[in-house]
Biopython code that builds the backbone (N, CA, C, O; Angstrom):
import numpy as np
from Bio.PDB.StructureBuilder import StructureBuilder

atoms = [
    (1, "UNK", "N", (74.296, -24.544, 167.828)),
    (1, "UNK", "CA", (74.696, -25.838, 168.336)),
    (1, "UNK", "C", (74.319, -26.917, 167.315)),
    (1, "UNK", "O", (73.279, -26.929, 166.656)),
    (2, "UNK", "N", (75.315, -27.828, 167.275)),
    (2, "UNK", "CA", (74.858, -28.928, 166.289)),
    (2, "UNK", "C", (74.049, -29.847, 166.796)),
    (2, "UNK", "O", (73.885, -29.910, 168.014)),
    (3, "UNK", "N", (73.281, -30.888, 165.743)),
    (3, "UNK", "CA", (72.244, -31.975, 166.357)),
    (3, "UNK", "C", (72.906, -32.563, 166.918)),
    (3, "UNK", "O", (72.124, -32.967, 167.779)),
    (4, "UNK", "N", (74.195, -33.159, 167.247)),
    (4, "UNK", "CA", (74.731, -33.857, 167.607)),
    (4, "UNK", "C", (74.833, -33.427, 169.456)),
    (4, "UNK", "O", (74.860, -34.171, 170.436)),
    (5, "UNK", "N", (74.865, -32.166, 169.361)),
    (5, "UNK", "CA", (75.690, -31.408, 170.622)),
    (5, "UNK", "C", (74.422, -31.435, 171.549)),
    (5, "UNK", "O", (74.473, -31.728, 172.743)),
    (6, "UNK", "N", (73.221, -31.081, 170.834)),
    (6, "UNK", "CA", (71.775, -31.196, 171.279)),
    (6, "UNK", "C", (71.163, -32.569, 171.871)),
    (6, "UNK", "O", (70.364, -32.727, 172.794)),
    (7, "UNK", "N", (71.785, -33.483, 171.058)),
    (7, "UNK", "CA", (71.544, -35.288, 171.174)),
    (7, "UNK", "C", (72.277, -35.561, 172.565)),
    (7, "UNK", "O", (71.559, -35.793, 173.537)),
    (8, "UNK", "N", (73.235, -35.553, 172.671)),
    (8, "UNK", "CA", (74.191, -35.689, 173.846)),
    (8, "UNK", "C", (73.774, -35.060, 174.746)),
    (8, "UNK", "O", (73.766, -35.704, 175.795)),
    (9, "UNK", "N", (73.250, -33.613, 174.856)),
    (9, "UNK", "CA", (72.218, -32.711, 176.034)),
    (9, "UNK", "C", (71.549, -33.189, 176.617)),
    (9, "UNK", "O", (71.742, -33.193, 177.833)),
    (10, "UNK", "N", (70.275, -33.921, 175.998)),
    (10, "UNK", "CA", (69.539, -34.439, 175.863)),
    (10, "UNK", "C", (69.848, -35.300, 176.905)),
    (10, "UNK", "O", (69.394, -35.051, 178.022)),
    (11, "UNK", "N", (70.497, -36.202, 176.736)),
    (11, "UNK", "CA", (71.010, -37.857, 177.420)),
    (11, "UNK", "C", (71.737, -36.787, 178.845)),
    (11, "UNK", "O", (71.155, -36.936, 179.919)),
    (12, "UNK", "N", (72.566, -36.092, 178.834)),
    (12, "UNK", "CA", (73.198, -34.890, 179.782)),
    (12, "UNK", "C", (72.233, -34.762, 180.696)),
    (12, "UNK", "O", (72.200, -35.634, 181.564)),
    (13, "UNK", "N", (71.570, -34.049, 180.727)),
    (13, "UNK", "CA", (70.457, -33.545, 181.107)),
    (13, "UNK", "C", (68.674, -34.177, 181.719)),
    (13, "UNK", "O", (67.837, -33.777, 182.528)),
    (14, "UNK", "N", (68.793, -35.208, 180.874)),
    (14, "UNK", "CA", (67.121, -36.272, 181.122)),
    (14, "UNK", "C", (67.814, -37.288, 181.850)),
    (14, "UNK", "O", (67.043, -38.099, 182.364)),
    (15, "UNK", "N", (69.328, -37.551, 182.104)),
    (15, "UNK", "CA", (69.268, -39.093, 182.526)),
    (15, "UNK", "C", (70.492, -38.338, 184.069)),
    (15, "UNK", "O", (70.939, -38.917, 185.060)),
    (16, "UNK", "N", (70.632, -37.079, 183.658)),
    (16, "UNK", "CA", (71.479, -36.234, 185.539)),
    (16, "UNK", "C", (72.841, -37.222, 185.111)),
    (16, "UNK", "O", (72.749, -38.278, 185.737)),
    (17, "UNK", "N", (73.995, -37.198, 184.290)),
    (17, "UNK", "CA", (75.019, -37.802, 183.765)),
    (17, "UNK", "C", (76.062, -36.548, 183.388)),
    (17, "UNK", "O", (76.017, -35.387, 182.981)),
    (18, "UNK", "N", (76.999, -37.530, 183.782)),
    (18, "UNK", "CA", (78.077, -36.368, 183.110)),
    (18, "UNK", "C", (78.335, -36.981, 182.093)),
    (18, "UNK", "O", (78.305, -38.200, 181.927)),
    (19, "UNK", "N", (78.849, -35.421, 180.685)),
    (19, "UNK", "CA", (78.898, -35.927, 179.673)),
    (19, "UNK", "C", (79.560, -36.897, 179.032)),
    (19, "UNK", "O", (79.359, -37.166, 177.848)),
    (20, "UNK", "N", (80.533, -37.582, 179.893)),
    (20, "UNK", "CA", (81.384, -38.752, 179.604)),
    (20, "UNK", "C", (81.091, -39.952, 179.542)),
    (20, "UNK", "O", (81.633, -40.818, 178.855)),
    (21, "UNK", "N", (79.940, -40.082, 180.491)),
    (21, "UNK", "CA", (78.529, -41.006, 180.497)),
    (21, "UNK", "C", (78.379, -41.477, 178.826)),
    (21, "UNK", "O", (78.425, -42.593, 178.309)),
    (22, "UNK", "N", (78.287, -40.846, 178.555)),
    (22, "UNK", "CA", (77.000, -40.372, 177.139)),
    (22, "UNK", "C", (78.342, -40.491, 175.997)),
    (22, "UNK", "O", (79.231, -39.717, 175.640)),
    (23, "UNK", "N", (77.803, -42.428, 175.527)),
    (23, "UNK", "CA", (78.590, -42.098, 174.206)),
    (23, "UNK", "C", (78.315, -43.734, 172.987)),
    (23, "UNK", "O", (77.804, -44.714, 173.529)),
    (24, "UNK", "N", (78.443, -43.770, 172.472)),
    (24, "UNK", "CA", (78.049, -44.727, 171.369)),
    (24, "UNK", "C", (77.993, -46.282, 171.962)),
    (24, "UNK", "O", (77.522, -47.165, 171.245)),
    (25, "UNK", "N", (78.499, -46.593, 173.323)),
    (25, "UNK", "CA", (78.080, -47.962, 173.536)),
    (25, "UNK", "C", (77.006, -47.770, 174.984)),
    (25, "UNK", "O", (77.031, -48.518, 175.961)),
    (26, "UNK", "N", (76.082, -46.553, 174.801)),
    (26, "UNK", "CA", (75.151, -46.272, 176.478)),
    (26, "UNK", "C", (73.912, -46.976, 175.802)),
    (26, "UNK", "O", (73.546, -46.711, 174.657)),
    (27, "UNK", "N", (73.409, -47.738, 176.480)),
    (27, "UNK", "CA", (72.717, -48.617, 176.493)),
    (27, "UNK", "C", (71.334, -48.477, 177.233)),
    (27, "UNK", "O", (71.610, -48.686, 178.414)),
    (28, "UNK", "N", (69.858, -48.205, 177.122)),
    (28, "UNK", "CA", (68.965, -48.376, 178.036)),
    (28, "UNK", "C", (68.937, -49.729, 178.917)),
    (28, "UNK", "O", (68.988, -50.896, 178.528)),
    (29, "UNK", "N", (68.806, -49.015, 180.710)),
    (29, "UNK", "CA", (69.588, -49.821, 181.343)),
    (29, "UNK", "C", (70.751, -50.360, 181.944)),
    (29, "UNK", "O", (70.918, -51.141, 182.881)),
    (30, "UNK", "N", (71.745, -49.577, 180.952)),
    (30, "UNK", "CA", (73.214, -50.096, 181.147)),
    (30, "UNK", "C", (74.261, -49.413, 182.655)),
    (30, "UNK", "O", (75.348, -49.713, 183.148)),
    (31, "UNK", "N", (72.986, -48.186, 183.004)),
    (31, "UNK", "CA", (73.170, -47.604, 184.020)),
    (31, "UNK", "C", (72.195, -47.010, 184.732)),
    (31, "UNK", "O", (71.344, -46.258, 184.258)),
    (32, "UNK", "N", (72.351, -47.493, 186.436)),
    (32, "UNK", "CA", (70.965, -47.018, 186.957)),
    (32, "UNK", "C", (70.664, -45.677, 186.732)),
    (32, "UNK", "O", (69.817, -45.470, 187.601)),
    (33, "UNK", "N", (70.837, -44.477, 186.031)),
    (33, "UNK", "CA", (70.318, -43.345, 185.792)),
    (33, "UNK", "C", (69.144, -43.524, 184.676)),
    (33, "UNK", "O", (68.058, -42.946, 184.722)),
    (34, "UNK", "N", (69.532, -44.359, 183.749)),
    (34, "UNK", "CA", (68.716, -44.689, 182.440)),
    (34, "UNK", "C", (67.576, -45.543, 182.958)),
    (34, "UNK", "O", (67.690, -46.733, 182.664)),
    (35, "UNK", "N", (66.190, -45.117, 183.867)),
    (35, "UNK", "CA", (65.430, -45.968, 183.878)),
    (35, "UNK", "C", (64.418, -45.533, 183.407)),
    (35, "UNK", "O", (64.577, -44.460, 182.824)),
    (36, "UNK", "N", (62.967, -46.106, 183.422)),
    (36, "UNK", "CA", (61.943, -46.073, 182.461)),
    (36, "UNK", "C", (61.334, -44.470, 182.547)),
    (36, "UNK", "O", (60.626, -43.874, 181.735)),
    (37, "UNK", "N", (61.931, -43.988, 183.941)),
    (37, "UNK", "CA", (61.021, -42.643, 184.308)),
    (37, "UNK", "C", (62.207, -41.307, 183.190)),
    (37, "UNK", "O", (61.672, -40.400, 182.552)),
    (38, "UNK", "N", (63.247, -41.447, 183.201)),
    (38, "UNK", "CA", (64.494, -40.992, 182.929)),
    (38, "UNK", "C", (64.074, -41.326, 181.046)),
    (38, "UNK", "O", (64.303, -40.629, 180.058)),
    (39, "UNK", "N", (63.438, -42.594, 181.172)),
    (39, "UNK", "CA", (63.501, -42.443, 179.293)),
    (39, "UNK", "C", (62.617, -41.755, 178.681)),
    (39, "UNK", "O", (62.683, -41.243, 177.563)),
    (40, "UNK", "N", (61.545, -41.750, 179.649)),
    (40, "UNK", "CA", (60.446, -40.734, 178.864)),
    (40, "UNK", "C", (60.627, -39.531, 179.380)),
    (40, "UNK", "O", (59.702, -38.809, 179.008)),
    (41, "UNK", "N", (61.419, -38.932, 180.100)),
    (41, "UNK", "CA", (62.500, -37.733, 180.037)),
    (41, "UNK", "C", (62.878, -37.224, 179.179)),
    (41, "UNK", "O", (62.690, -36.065, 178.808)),
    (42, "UNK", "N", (63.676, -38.319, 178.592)),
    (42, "UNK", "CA", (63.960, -38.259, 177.292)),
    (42, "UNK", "C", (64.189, -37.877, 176.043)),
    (42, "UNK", "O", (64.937, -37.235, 175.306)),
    (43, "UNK", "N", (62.978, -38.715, 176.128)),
    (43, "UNK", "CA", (62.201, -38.803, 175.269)),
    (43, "UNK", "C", (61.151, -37.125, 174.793)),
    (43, "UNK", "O", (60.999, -36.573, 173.703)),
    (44, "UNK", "N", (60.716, -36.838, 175.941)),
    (44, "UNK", "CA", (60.170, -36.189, 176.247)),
    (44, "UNK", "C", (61.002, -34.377, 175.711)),
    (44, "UNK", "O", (60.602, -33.328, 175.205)),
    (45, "UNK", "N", (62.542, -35.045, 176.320)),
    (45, "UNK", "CA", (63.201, -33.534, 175.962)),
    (45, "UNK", "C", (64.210, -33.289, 174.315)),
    (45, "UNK", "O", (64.769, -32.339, 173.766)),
    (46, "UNK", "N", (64.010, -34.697, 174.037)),
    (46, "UNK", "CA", (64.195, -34.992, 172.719)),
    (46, "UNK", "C", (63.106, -34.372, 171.625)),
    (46, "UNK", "O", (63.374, -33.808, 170.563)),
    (47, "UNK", "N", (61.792, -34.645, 172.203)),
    (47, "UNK", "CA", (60.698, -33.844, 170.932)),
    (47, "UNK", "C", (60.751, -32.269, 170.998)),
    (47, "UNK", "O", (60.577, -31.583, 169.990)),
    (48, "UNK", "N", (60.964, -31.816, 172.058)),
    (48, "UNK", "CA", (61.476, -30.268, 172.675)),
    (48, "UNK", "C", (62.229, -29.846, 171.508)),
    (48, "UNK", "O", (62.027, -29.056, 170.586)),
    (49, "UNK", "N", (63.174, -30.640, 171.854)),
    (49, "UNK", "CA", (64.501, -29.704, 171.601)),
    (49, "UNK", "C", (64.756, -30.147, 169.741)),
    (49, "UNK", "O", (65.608, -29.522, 169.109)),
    (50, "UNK", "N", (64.192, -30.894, 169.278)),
    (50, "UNK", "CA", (63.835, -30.970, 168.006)),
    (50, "UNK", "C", (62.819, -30.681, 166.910)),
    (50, "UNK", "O", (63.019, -30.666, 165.695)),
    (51, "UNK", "N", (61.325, -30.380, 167.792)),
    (51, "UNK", "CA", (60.539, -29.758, 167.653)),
    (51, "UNK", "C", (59.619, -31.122, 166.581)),
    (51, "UNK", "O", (59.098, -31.093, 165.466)),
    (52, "UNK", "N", (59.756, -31.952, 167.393)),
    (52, "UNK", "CA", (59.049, -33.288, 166.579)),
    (52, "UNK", "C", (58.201, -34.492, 167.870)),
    (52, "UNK", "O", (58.446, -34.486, 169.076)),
    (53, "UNK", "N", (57.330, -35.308, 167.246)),
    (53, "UNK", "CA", (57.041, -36.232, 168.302)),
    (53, "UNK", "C", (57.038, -36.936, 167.943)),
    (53, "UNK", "O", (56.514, -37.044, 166.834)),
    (54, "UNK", "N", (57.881, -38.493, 168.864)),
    (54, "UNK", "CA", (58.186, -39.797, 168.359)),
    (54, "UNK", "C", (57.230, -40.730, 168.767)),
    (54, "UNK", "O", (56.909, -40.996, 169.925)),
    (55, "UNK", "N", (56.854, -41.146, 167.858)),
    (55, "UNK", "CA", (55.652, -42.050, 167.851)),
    (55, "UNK", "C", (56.080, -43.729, 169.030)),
    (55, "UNK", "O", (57.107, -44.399, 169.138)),
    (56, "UNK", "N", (55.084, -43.800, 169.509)),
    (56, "UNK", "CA", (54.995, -44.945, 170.256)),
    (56, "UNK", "C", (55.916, -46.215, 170.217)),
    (56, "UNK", "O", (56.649, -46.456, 171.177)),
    (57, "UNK", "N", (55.888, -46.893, 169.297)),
    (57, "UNK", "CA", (56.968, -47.436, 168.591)),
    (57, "UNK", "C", (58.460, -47.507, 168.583)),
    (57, "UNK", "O", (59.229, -48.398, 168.945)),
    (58, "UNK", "N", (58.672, -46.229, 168.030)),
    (58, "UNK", "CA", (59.920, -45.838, 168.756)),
    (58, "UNK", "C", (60.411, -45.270, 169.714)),
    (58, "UNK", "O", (61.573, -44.918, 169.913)),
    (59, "UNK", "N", (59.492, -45.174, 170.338)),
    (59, "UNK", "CA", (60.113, -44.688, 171.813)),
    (59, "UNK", "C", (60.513, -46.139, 172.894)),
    (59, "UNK", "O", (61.263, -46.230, 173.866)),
    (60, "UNK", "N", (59.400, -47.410, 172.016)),
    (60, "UNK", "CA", (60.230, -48.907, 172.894)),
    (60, "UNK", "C", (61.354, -49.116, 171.959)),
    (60, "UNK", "O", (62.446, -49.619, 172.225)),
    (61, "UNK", "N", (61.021, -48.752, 171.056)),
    (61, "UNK", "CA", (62.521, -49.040, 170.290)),
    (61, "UNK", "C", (64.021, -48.541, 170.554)),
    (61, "UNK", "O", (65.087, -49.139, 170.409)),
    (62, "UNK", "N", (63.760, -47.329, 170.961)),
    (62, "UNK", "CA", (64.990, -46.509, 171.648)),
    (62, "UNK", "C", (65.607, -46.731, 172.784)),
    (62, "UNK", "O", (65.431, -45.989, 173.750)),
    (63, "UNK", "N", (66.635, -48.072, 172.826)),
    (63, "UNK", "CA", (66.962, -48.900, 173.517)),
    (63, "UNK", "C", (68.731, -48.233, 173.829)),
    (63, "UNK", "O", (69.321, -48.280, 174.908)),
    (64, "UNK", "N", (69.185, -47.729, 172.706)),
    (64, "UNK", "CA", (70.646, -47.188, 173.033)),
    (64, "UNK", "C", (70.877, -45.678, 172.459)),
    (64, "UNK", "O", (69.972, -44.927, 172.094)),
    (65, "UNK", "N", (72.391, -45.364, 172.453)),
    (65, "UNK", "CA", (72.725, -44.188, 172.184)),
    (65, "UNK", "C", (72.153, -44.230, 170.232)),
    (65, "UNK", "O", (71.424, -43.611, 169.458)),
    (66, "UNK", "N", (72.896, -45.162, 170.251)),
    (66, "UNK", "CA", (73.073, -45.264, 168.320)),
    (66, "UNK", "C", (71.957, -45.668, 167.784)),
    (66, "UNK", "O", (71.668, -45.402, 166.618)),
    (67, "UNK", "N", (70.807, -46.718, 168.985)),
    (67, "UNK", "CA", (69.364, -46.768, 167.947)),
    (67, "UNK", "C", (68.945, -45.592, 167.856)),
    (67, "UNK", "O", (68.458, -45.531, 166.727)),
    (68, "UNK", "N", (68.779, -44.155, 168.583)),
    (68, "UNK", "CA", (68.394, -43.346, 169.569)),
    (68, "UNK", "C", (68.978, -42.596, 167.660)),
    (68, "UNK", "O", (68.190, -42.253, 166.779)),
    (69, "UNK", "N", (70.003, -42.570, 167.604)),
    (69, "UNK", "CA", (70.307, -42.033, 166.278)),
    (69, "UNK", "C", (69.576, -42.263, 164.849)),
    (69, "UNK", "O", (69.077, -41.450, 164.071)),
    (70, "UNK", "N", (69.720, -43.931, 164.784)),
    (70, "UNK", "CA", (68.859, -44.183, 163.780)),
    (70, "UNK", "C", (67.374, -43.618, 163.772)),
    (70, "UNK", "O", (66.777, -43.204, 162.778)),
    (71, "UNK", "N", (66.919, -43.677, 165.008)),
    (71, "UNK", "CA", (65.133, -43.516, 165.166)),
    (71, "UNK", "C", (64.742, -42.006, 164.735)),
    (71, "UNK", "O", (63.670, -41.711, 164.208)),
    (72, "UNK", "N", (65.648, -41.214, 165.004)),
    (72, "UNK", "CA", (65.663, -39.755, 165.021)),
    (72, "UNK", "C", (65.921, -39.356, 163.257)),
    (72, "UNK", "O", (65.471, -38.308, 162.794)),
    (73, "UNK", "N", (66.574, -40.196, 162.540)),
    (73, "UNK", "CA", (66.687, -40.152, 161.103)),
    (73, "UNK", "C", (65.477, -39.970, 160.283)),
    (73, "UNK", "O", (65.201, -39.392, 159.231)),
    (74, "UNK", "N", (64.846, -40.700, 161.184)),
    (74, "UNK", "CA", (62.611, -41.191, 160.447)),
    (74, "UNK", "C", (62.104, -40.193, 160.611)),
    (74, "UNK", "O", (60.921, -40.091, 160.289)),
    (75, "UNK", "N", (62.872, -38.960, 161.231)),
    (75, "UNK", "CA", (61.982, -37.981, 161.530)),
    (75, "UNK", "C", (63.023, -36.408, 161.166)),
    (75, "UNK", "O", (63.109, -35.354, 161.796)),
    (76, "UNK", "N", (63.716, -36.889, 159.832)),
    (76, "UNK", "CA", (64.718, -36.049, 159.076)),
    (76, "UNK", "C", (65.460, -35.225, 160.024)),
    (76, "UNK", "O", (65.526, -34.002, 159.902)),
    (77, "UNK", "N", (66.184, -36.067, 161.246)),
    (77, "UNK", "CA", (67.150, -35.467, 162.213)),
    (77, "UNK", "C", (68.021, -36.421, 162.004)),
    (77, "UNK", "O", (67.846, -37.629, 161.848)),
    (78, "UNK", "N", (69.137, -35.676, 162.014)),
    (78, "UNK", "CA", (70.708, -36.374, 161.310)),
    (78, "UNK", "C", (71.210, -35.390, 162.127)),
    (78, "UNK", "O", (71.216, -34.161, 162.065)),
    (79, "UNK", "N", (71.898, -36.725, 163.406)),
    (79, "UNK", "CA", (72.787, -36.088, 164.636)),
    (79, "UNK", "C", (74.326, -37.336, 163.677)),
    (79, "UNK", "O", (75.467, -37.370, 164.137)),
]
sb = StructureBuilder()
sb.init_structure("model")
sb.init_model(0)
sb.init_chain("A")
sb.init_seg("    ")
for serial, (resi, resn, name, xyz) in enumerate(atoms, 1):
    if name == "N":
        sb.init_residue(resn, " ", resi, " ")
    sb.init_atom(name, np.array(xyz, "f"), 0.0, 1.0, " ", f" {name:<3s}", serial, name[0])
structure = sb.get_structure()
């Protein structure tokens, strides 16, 4: 599976969305599934399934789909 396919899981799966949900303008917040318990879900199934842990910082930083991309770059994951 690609990082990409894994990234989208991720959001699939931690926030209970269908995958149509889940796409370059999803926003933390932008839907009541995405709330604070759901982000460190996340968050949470994001270090899993990448086998990394995101430092404090960016985990307030990880506000959308596409920061959610950039942040994951700092940690040589290229979805």
């Amino acid at each position: 599976m690609k990082n990409i396919e894994i990234y989208q899981n991720a959001f699939v799966e931690s926030l209970s969305v269908d995958k149509e949900t889940v796409n370059e303008k999803l926003e933390y917040g932008s839907i009541p599934e995405w709330d604070s318990i759901a982000h460190m879900s996340l968050i949470s199934e994001l270090e899993s399934k990448f086998s990394i842990s995101i430092e404090t910082d960016d985990v307030i930083d990880f506000s959308s789909f596409e920061k959610g991309k950039e942040i994951l770059k700092k940690y040589k994951i290229n979805v």
